[in-house]
N, CA and C of each residue as an Amber inpcrd file, in Angstrom:
protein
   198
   0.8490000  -1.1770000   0.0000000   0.0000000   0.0000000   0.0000000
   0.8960000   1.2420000   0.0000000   0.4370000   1.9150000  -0.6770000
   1.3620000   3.3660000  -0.4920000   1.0680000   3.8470000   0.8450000
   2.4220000   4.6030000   0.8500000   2.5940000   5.3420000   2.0350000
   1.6140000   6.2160000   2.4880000   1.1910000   7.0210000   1.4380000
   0.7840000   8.7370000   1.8930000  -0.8950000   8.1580000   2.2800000
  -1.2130000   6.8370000   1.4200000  -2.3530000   6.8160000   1.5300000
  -2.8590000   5.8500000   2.9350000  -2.1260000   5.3760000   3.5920000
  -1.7010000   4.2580000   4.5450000  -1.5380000   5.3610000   5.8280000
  -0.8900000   6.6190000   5.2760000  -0.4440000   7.6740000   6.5820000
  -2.1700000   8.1860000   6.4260000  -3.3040000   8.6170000   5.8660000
  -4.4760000   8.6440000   5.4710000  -5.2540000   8.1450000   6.5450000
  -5.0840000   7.0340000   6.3060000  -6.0040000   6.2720000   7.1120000
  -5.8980000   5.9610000   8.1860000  -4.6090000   5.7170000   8.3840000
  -3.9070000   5.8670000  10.0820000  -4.8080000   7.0770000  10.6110000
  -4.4670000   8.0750000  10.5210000  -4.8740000   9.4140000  11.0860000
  -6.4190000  10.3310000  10.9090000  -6.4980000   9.3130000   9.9440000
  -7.7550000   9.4980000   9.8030000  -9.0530000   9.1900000  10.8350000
  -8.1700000   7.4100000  11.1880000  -9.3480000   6.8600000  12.0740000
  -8.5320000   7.3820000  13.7400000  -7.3860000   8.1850000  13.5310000
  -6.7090000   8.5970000  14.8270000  -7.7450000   9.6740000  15.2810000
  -8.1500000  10.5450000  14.2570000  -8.9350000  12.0500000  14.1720000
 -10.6870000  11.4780000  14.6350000 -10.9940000  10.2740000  14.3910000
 -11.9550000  10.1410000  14.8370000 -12.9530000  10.6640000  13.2190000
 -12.6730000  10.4200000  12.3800000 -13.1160000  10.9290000  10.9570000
 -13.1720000   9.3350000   9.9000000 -12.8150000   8.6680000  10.3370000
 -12.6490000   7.7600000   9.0080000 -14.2810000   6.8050000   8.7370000
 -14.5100000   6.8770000  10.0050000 -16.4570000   6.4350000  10.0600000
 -16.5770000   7.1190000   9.1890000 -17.1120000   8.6450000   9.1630000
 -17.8190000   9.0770000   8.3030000 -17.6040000   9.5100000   7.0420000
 -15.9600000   9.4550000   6.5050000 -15.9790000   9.2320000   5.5220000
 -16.5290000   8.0430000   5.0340000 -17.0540000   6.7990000   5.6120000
 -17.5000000   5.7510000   5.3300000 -18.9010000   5.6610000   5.1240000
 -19.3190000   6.4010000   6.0150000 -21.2810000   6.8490000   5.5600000
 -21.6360000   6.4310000   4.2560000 -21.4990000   7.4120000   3.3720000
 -22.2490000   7.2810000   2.0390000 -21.6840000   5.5180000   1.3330000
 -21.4620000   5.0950000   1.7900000 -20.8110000   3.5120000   1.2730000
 -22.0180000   2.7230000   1.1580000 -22.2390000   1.4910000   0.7460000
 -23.3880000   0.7540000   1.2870000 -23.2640000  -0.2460000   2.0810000
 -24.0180000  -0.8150000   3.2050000 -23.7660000  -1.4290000   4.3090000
 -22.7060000  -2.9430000   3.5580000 -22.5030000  -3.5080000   2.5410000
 -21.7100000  -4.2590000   2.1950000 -20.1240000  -3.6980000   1.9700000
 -20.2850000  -2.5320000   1.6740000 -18.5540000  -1.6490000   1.1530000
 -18.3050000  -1.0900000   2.3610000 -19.4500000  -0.5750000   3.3430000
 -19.0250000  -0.5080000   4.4920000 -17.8160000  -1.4870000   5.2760000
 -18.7050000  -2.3080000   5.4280000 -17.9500000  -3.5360000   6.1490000
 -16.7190000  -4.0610000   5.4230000 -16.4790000  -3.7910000   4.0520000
 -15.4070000  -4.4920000   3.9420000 -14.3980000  -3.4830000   4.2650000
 -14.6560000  -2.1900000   3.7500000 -13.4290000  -1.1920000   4.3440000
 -13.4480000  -0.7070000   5.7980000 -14.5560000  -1.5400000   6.4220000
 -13.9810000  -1.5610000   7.6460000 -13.4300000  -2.6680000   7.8770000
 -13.3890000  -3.4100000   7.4770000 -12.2850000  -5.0930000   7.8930000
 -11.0500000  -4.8130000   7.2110000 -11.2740000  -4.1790000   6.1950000
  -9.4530000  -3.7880000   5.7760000  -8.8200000  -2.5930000   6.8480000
  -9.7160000  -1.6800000   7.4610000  -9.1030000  -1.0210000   7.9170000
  -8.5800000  -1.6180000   9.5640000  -9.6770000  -2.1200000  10.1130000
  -9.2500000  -2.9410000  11.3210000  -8.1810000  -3.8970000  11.3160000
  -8.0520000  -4.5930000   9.8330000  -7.0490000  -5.4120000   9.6860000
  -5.3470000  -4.6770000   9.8560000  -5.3980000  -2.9560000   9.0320000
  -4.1000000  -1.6690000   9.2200000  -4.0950000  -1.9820000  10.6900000
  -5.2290000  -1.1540000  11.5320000  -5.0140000  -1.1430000  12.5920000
  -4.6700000  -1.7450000  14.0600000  -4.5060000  -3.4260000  13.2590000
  -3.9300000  -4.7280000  14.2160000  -2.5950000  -4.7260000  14.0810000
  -1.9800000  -4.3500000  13.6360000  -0.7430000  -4.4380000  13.2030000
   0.1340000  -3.9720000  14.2670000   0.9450000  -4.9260000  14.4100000
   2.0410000  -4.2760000  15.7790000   2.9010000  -3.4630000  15.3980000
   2.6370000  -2.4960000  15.4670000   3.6680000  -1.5340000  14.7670000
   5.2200000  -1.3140000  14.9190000   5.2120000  -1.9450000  16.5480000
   6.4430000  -1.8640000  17.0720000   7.3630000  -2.8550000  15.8950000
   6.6240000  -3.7290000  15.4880000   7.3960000  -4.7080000  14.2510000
   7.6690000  -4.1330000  13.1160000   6.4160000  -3.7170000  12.7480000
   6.4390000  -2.7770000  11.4050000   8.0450000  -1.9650000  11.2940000
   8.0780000  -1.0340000  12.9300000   9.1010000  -0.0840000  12.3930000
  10.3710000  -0.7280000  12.4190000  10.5540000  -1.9520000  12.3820000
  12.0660000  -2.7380000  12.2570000  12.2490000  -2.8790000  11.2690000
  11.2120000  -2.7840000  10.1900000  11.5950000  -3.0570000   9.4120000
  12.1560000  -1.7160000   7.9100000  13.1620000  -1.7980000   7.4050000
  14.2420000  -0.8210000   7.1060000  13.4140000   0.2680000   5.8240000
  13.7350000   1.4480000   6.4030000  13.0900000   2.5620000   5.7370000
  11.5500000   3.1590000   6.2590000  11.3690000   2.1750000   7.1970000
  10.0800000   2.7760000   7.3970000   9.6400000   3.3270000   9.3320000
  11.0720000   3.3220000  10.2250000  11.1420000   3.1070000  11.5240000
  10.6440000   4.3380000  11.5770000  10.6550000   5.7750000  10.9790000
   9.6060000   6.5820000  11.6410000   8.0550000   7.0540000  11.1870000
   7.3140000   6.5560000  10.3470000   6.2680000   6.3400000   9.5680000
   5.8230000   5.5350000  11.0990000   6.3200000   4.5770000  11.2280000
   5.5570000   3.6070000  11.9490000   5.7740000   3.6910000  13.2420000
   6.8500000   4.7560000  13.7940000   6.9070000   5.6200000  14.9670000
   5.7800000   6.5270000  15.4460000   5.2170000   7.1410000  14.3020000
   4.5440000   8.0630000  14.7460000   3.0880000   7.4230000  14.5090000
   2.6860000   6.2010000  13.6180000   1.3160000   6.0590000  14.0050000
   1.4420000   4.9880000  14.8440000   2.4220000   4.7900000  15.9270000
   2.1830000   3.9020000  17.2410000   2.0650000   5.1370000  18.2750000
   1.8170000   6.1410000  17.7070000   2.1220000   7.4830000  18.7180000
   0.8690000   8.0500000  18.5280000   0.2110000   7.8550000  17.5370000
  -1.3270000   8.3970000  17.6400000  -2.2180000   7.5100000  18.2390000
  -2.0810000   6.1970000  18.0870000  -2.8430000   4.5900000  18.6430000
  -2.6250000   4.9880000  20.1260000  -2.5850000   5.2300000  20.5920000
  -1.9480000   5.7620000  22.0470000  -3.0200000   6.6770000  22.4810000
C-alpha cells in the first residue's frame, strides 16, 4: 500500500473521521473497508518499524494509537 495513503487512514481513524468518511458507502462496502481497515489497525507496529526505511512512519502512528 502506499505510504501517503496508509499515513491517510492511520490518522484518519486517529482524528476520529474515518467512520464518516465511510457513511455514504453501502452497508456491504461498508464492512469491507472496515475489515481492511481494522485489519491496518492490528498491526504491531512496534514490528512494522524494524523493518528498514520505514522506523519513523511507523513511529509516529504507534504514537497516535496511544
Amino acid at each position: 500500500m502506499d505510504k501517503k495513503m496508509l499515513s491517510l487512514i492511520i490518522l484518519a481513524h486517529a482524528s476520529d473521521v474515518l467512520e464518516n468518511a465511510f457513511a455514504p458507502l453501502s452497508d456491504q462496502d461498508y464492512e469491507v473497508a472496515m475489515k481492511r481497515v481494522r485489519s491496518l489497525l492490528e498491526l504491531e507496529y512496534d514490528v512494522q518499524a524494524e523493518k528498514k526505511g520505514n522506523e519513523v512512519m511507523w513511529a509516529v502512528f504507534e504514537a497516535f494509537s496511544k
